[in-house]
N, CA, C and O atoms as a GROMACS GRO file, in nm:
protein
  464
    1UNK      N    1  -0.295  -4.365   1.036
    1UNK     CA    2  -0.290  -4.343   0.894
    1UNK      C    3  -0.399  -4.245   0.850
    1UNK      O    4  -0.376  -4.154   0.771
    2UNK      N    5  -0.507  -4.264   0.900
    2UNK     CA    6  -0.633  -4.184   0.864
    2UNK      C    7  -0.578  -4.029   0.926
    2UNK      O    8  -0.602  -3.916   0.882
    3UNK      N    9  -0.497  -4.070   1.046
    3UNK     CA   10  -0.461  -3.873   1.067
    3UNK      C   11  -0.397  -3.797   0.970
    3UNK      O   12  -0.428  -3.681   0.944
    4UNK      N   13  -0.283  -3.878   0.901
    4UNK     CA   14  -0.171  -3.823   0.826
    4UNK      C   15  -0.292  -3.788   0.695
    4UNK      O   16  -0.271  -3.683   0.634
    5UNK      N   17  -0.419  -3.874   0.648
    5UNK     CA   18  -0.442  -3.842   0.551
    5UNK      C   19  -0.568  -3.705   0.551
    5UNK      O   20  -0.592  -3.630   0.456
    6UNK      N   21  -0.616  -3.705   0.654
    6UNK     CA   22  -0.675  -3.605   0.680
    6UNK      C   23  -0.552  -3.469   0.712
    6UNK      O   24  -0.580  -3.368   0.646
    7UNK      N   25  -0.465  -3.458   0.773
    7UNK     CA   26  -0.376  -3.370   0.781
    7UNK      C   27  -0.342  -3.317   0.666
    7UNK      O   28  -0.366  -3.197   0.659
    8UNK      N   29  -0.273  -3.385   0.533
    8UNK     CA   30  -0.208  -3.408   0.404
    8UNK      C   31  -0.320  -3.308   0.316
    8UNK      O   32  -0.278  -3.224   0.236
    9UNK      N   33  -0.489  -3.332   0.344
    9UNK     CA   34  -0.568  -3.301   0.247
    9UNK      C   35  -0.618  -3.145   0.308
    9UNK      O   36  -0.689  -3.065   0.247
   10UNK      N   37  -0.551  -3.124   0.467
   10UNK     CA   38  -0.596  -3.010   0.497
   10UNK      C   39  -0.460  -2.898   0.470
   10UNK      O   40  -0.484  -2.777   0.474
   11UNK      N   41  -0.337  -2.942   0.447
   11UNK     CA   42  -0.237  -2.856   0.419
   11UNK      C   43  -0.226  -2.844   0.240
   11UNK      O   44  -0.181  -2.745   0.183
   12UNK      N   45  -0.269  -2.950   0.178
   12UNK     CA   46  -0.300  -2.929   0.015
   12UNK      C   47  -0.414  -2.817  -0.030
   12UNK      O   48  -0.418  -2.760  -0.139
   13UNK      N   49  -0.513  -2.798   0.087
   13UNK     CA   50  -0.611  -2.691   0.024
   13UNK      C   51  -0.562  -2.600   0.085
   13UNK      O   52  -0.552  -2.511   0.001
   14UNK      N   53  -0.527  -2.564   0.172
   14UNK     CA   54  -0.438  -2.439   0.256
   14UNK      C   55  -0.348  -2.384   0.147
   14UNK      O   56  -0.338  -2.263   0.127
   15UNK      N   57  -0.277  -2.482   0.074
   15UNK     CA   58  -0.185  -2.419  -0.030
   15UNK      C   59  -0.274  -2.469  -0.164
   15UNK      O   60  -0.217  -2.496  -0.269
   16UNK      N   61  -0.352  -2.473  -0.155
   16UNK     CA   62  -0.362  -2.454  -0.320
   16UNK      C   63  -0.485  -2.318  -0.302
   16UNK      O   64  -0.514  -2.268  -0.411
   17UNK      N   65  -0.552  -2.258  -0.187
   17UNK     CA   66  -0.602  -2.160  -0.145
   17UNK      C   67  -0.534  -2.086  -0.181
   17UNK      O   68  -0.550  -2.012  -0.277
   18UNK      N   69  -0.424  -2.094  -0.094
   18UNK     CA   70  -0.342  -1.921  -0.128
   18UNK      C   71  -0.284  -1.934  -0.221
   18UNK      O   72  -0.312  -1.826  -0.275
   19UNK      N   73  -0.208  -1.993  -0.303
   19UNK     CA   74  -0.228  -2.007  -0.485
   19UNK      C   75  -0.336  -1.882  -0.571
   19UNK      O   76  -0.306  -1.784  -0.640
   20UNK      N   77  -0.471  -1.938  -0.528
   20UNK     CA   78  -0.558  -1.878  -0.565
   20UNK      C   79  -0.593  -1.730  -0.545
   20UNK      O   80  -0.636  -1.660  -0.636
   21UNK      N   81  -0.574  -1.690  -0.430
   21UNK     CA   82  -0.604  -1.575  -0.397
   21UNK      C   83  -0.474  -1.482  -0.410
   21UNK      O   84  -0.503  -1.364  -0.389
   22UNK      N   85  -0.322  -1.505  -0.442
   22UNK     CA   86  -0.245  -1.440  -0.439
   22UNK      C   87  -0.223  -1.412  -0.594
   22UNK      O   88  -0.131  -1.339  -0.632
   23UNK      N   89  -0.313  -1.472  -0.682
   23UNK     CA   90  -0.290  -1.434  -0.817
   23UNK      C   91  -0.363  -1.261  -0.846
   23UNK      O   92  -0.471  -1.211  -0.814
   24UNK      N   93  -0.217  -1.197  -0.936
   24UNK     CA   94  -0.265  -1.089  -0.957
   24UNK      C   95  -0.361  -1.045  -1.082
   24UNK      O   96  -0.363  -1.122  -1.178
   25UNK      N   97  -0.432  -0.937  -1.087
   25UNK     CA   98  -0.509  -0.911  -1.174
   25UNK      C   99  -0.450  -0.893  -1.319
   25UNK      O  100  -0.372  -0.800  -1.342
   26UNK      N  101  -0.489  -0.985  -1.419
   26UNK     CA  102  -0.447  -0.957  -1.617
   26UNK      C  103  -0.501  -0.807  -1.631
   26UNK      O  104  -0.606  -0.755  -1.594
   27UNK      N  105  -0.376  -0.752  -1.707
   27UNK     CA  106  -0.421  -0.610  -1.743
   27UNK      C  107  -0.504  -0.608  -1.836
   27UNK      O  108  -0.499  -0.690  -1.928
   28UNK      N  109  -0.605  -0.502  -1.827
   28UNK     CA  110  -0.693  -0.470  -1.907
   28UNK      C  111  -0.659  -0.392  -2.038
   28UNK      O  112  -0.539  -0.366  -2.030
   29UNK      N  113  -0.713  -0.340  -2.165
   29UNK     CA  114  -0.698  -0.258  -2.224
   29UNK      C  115  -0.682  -0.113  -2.136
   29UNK      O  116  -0.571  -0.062  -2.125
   30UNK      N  117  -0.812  -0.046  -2.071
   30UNK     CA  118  -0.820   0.050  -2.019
   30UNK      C  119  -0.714   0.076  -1.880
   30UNK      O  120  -0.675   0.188  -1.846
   31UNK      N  121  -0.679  -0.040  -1.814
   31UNK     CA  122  -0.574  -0.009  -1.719
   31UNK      C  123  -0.395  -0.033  -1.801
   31UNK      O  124  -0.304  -0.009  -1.722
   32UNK      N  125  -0.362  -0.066  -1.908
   32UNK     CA  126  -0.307  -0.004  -1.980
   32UNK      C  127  -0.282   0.092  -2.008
   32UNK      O  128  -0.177   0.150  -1.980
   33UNK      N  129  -0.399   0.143  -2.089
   33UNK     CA  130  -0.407   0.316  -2.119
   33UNK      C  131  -0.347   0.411  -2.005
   33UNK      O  132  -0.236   0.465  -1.998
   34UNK      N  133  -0.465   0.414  -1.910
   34UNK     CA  134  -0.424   0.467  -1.772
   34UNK      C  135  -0.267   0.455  -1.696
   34UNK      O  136  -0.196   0.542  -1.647
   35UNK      N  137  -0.250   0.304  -1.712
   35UNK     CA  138  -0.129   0.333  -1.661
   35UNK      C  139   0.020   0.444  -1.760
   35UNK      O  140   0.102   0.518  -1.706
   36UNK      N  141   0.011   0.426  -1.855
   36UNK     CA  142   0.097   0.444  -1.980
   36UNK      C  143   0.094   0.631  -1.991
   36UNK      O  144   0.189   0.708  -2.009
   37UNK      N  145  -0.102   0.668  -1.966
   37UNK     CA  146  -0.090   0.794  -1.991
   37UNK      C  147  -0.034   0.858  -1.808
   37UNK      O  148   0.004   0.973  -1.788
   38UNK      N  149  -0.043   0.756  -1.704
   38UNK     CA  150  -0.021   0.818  -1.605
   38UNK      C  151   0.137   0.851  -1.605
   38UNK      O  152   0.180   0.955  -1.555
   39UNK      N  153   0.215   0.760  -1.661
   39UNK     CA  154   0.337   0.776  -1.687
   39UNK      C  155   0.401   0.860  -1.738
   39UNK      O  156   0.500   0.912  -1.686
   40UNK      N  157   0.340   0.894  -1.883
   40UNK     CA  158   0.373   0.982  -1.946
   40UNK      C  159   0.359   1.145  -1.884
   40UNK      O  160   0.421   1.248  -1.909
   41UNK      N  161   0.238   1.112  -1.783
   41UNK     CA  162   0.190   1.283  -1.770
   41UNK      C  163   0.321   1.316  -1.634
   41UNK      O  164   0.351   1.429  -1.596
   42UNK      N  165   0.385   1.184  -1.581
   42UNK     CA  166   0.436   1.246  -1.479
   42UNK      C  167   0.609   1.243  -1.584
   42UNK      O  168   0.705   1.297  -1.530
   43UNK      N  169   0.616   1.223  -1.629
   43UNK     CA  170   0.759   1.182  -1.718
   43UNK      C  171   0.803   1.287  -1.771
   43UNK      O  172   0.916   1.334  -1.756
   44UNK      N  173   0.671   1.350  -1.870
   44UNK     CA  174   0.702   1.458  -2.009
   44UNK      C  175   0.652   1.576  -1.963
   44UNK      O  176   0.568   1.577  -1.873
   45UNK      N  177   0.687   1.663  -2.008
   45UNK     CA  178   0.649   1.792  -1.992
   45UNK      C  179   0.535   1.812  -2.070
   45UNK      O  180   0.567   1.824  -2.188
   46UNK      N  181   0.396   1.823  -2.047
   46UNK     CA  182   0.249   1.877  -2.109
   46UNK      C  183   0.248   1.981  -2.183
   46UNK      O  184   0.192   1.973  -2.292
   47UNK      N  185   0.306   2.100  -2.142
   47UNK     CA  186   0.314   2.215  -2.155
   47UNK      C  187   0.275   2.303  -2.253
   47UNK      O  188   0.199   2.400  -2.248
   48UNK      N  189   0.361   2.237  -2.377
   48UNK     CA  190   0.376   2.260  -2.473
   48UNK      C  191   0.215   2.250  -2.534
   48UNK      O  192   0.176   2.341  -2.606
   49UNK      N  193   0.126   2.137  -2.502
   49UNK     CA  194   0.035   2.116  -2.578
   49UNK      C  195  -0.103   2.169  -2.502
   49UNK      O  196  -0.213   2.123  -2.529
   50UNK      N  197  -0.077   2.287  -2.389
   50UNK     CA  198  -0.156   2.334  -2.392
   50UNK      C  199  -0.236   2.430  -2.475
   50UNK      O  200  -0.359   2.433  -2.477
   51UNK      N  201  -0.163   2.504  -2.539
   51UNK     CA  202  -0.246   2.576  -2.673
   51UNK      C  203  -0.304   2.458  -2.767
   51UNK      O  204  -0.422   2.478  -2.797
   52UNK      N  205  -0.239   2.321  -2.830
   52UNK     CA  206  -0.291   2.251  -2.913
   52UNK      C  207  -0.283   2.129  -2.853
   52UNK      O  208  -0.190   2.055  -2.884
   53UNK      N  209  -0.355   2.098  -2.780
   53UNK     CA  210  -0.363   1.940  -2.730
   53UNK      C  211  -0.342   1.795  -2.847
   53UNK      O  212  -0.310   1.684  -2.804
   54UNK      N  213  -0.365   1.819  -2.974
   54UNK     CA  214  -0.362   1.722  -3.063
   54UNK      C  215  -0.198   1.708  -3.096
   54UNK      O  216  -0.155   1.660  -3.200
   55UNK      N  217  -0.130   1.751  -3.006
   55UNK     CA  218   0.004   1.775  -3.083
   55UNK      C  219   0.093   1.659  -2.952
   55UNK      O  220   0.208   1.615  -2.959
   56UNK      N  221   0.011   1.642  -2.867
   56UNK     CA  222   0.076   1.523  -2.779
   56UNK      C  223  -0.046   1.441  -2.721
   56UNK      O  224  -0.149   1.495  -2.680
   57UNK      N  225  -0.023   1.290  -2.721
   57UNK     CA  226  -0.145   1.273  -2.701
   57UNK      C  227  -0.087   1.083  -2.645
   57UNK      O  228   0.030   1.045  -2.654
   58UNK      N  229  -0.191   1.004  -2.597
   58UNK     CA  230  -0.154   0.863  -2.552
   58UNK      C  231  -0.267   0.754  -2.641
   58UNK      O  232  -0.388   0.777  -2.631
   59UNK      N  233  -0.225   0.654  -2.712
   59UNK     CA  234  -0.366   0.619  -2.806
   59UNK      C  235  -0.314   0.454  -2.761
   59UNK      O  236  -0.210   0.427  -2.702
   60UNK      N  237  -0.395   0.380  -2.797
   60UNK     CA  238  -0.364   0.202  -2.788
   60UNK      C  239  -0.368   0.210  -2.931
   60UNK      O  240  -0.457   0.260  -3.000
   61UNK      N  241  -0.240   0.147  -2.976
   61UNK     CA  242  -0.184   0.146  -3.113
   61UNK      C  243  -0.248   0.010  -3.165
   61UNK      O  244  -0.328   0.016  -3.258
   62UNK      N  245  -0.206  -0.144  -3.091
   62UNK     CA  246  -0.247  -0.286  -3.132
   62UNK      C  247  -0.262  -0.338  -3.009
   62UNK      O  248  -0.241  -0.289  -2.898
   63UNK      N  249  -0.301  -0.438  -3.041
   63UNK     CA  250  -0.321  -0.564  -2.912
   63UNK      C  251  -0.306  -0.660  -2.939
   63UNK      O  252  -0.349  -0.667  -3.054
   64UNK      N  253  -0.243  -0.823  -2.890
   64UNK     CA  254  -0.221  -0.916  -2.916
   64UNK      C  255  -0.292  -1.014  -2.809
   64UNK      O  256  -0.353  -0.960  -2.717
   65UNK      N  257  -0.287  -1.131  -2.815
   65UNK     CA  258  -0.301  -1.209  -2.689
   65UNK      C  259  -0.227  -1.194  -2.584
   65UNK      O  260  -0.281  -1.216  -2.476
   66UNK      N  261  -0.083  -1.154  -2.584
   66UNK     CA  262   0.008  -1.147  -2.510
   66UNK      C  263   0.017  -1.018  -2.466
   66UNK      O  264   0.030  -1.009  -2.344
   67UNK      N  265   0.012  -0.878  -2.549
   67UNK     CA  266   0.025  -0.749  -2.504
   67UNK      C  267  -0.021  -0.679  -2.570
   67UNK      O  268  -0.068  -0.707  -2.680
   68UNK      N  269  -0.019  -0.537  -2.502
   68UNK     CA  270  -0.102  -0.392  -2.593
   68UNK      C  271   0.021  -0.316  -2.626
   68UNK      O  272   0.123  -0.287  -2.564
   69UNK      N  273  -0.014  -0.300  -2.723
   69UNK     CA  274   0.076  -0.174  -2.776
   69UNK      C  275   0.036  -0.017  -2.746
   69UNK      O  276  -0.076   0.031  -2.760
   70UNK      N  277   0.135   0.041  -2.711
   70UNK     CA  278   0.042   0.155  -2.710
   70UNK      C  279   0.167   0.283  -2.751
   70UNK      O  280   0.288   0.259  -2.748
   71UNK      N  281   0.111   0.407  -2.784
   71UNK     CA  282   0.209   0.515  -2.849
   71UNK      C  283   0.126   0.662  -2.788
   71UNK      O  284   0.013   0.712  -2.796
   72UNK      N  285   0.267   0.695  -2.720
   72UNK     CA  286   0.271   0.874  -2.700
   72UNK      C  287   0.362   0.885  -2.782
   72UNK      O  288   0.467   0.823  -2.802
   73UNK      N  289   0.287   1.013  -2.851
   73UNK     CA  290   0.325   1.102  -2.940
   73UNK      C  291   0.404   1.243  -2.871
   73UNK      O  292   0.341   1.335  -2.819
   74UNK      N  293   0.515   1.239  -2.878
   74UNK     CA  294   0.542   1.419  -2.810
   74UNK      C  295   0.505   1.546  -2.915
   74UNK      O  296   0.445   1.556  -3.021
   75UNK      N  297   0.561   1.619  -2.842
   75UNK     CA  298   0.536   1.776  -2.964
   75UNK      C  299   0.649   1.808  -3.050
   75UNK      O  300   0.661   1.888  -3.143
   76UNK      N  301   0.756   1.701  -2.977
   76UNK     CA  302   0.872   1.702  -3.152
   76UNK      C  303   0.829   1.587  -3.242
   76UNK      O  304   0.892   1.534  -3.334
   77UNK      N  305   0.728   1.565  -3.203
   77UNK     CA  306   0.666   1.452  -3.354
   77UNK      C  307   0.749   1.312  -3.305
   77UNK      O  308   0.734   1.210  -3.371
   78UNK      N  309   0.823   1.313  -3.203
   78UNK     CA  310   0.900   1.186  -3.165
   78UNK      C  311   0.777   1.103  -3.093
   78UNK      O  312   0.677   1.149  -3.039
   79UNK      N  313   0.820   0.947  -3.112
   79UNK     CA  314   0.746   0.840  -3.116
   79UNK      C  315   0.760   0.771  -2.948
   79UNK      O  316   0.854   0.817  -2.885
   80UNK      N  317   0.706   0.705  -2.901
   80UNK     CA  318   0.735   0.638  -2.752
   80UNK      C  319   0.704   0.515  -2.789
   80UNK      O  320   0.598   0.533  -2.850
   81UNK      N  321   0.735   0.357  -2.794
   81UNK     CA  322   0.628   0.258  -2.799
   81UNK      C  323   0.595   0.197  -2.704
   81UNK      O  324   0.705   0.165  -2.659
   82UNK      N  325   0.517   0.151  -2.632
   82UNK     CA  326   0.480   0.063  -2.486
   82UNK      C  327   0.433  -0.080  -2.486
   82UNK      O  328   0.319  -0.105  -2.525
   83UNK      N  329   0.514  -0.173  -2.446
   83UNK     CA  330   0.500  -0.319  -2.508
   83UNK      C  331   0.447  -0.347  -2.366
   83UNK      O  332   0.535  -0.343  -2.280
   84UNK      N  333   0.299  -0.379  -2.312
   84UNK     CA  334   0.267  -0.402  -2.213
   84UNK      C  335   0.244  -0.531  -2.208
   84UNK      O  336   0.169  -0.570  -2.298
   85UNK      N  337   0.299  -0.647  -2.100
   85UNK     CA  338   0.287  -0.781  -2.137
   85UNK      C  339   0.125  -0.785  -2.028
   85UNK      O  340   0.106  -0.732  -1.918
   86UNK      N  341   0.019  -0.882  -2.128
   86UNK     CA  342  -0.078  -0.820  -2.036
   86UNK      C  343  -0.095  -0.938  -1.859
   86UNK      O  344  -0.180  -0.949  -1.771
   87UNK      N  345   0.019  -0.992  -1.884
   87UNK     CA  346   0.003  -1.101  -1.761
   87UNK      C  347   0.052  -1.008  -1.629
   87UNK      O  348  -0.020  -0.975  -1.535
   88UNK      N  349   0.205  -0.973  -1.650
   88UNK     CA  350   0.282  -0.936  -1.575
   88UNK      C  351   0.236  -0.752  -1.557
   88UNK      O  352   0.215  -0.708  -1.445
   89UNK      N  353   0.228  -0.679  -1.656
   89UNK     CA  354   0.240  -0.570  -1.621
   89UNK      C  355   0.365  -0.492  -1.719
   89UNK      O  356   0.364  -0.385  -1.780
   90UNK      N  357   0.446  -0.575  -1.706
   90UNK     CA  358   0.617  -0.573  -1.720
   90UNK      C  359   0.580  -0.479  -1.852
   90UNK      O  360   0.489  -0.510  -1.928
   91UNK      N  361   0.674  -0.342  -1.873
   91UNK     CA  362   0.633  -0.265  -1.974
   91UNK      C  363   0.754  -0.238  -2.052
   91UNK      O  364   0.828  -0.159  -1.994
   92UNK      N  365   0.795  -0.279  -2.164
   92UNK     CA  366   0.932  -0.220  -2.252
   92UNK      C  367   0.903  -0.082  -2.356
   92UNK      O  368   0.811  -0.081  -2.437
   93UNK      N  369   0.980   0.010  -2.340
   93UNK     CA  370   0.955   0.133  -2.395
   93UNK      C  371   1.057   0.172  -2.525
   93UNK      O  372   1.166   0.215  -2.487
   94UNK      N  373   1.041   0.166  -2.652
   94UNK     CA  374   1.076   0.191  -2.772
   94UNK      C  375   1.105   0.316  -2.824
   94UNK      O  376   1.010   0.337  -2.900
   95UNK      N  377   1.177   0.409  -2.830
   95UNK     CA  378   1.168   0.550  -2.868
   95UNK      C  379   1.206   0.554  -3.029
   95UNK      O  380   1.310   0.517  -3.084
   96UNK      N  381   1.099   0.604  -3.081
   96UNK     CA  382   1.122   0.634  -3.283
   96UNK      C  383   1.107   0.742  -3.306
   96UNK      O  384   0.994   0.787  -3.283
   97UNK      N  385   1.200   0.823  -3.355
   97UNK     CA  386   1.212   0.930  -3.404
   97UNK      C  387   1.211   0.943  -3.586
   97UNK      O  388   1.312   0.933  -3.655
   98UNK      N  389   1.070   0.966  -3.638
   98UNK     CA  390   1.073   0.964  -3.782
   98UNK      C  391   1.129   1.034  -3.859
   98UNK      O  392   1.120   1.009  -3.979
   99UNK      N  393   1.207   1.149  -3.812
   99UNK     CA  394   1.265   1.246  -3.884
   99UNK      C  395   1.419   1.201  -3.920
   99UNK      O  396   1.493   1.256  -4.001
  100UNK      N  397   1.445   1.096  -3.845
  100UNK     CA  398   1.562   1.063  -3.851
  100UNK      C  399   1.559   0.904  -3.883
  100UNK      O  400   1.670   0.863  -3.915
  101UNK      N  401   1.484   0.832  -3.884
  101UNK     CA  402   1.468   0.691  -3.894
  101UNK      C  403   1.516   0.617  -3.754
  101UNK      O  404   1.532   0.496  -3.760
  102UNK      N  405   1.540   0.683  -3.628
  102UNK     CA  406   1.619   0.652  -3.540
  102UNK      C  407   1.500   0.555  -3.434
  102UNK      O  408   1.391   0.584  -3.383
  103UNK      N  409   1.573   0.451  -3.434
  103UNK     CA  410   1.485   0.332  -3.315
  103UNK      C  411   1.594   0.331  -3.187
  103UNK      O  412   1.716   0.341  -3.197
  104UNK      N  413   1.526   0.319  -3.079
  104UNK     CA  414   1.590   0.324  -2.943
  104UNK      C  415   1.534   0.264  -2.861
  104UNK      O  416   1.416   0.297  -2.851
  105UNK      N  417   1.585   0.145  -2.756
  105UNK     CA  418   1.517   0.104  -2.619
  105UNK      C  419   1.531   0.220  -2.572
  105UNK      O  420   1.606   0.316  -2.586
  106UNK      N  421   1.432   0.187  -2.507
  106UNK     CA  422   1.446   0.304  -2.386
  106UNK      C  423   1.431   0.262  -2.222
  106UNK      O  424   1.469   0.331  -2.127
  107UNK      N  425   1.396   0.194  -2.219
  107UNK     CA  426   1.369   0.086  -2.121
  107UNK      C  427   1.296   0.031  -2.015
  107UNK      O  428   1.189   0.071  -2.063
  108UNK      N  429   1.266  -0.017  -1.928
  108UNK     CA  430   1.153  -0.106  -1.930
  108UNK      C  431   1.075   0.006  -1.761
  108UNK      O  432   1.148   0.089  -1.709
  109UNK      N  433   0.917  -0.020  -1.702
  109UNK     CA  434   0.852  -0.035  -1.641
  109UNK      C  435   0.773  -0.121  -1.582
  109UNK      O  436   0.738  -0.226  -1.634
  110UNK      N  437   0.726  -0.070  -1.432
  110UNK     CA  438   0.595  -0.188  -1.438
  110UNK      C  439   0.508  -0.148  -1.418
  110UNK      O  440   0.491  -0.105  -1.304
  111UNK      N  441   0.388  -0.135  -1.527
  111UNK     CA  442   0.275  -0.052  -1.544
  111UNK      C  443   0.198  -0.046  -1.394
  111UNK      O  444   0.130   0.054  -1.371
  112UNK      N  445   0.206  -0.133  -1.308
  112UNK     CA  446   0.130  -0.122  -1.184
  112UNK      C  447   0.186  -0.051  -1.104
  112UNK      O  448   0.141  -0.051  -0.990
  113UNK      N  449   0.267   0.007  -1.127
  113UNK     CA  450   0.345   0.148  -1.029
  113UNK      C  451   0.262   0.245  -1.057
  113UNK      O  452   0.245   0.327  -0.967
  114UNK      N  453   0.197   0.264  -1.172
  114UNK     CA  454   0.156   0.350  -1.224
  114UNK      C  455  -0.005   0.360  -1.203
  114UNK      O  456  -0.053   0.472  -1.219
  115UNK      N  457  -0.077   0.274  -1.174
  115UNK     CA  458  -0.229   0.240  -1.175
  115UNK      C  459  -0.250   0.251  -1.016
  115UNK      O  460  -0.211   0.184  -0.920
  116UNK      N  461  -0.357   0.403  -1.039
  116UNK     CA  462  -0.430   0.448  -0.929
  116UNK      C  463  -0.504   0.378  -0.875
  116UNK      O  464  -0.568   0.419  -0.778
   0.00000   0.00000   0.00000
């Protein structure tokens, strides 16, 4: 009896060990950013905003307990939104176009594809 209970208490910390160590890292504000502007720079064409850089740009819009918001701006004044859940990563992408009132999924990422 004493084996089974010594056995029992050495396979409960074995798994509640790797529990522990296989948990992944909560996103940060700044690995947000990073990931979102890494996205964008490989996604959109820059180009345009090399004469005026203020004309496209990546900012953290809000933050919640749950996620960051965040918004690229393009150089047609069109909107991106980035719903980063900060547990998972898991990223849903919103496209608003103000000239038109037009809202659009656009659809989803996982910001850790993106983080160098």
């Amino acid at each position: 009896m004493r084996y089974f209970v010594v056995l029992a208490s050495a396979i409960m910390m074995l798994l509640l060990g790797g529990c522990r160590g296989s948990k992944t890292e909560r996103i940060s504000a700044k690995m947000a950013y990073d990931g979102v502007s890494n996205y964008c720079h490989s996604e959109f064409d820059w180009s345009p905003a090399q004469d005026n850089p203020s004309i496209m740009y990546v900012a953290l819009a809000d933050s919640t307990d749950a996620e960051y918001k965040l918004v690229f701006r393009s150089y047609t004044g069109a909107l991106t939104y980035f719903h980063v859940d900060k547990e998972s990563g898991s990223t849903r992408m919103v496209e608003f176009v103000p000239a038109l009132n037009l809202e659009t999924e656009a659809g989803t990422i996982n910001l850790r594809d993106y983080l160098k």
